[in-house]
N, C-alpha and C positions, 0 to 999 in steps of 0.2 A: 982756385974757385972761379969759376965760369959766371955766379949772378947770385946778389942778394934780394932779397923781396921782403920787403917791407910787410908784417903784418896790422893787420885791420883791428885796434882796442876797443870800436864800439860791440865786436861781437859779446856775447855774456859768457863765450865760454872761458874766454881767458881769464874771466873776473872771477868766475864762479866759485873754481878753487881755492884760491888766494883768499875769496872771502871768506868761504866754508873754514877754511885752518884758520884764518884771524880768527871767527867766533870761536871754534873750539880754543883756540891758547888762550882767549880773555877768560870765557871760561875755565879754563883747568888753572890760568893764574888766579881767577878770584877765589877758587876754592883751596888754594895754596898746599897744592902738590909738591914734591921733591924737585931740587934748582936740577937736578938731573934731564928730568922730562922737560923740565923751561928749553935747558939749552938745546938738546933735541929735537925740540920745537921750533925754536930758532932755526935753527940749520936747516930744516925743511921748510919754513916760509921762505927764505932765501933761496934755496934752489928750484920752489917753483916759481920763483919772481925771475930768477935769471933762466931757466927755461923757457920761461910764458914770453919775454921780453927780446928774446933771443930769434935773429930775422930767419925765414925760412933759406936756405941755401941751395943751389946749384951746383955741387962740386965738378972737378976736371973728369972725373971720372963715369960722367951720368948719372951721378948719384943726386935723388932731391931730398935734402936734408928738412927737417923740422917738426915733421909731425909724424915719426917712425922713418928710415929709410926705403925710400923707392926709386927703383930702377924706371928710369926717364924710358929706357926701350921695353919695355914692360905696358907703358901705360895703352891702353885702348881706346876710351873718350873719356872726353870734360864734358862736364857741367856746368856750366854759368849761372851761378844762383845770387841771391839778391846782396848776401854779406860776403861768397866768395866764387870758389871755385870746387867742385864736386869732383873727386880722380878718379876714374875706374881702372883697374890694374890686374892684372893677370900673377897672380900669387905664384911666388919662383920652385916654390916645392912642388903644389900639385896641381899649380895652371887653375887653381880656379878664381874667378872674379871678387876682389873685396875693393872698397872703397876706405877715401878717407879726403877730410876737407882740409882746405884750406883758405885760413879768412886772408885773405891779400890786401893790399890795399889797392895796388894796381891790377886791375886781373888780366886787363888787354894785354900787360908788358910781359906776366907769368902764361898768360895762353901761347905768343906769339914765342916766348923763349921755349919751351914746350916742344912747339911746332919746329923750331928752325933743327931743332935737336930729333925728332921721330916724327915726321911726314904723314904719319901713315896714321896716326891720331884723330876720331872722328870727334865731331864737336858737337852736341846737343841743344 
């Protein structure tokens, strides 16, 4: 692994979930559903809590792990936005442009690691 990046907990997306499935489980336990769906339940707040929590990566490979994988030679330009960083990326099947964020905490240290890796990266 080449770099870990720290994610950003003020953003609401990472909360949002985790909040959305707590309400539903208080709810589906106040109405006292089968311990079947409780546990179920369980197992899925848990795995979006170790997901959510879980730092973006840099693998040896150019791979950048955390928020779907993407190909570090792929990317086109960044975005600098106010909770992170914006990817633009050229889709490996049919070349066409999708994005995806990422809340960082340091974004100078994820641009500049970025950069040292594909050059050729325009910055917005």
């Amino acid at each position: 692994m080449k770099a870990k990046f720290k994610k950003d907990f003020s953003y609401p997306w990472f909360w949002g979930p985790v909040v959305a499935f707590l309400i539903f489980l208080v709810a589906y336990v106040i109405l006292g559903h089968a311990e079947l769906w409780n546990v179920l339940a369980f197992v899925g707040v848990v795995y979006v809590l170790i997901a959510n929590f879980y730092p973006y990566q840099l693998m040896d490979n150019n791979m950048l792990k955390g928020n779907g994988v993407i190909d570090v030679l792929l990317i086109r330009h960044l975005e600098k936005l106010d909770k992170g960083v914006k990817v633009y990326y050229a889709w490996a099947v049919d070349g066409k442009e999708r994005s995806r964020f990422f809340a960082v905490k340091d974004k100078d240290y994820f641009i500049s690691t970025l950069l040292d890796i594909n050059p050729n990266i325009k910055l917005n």
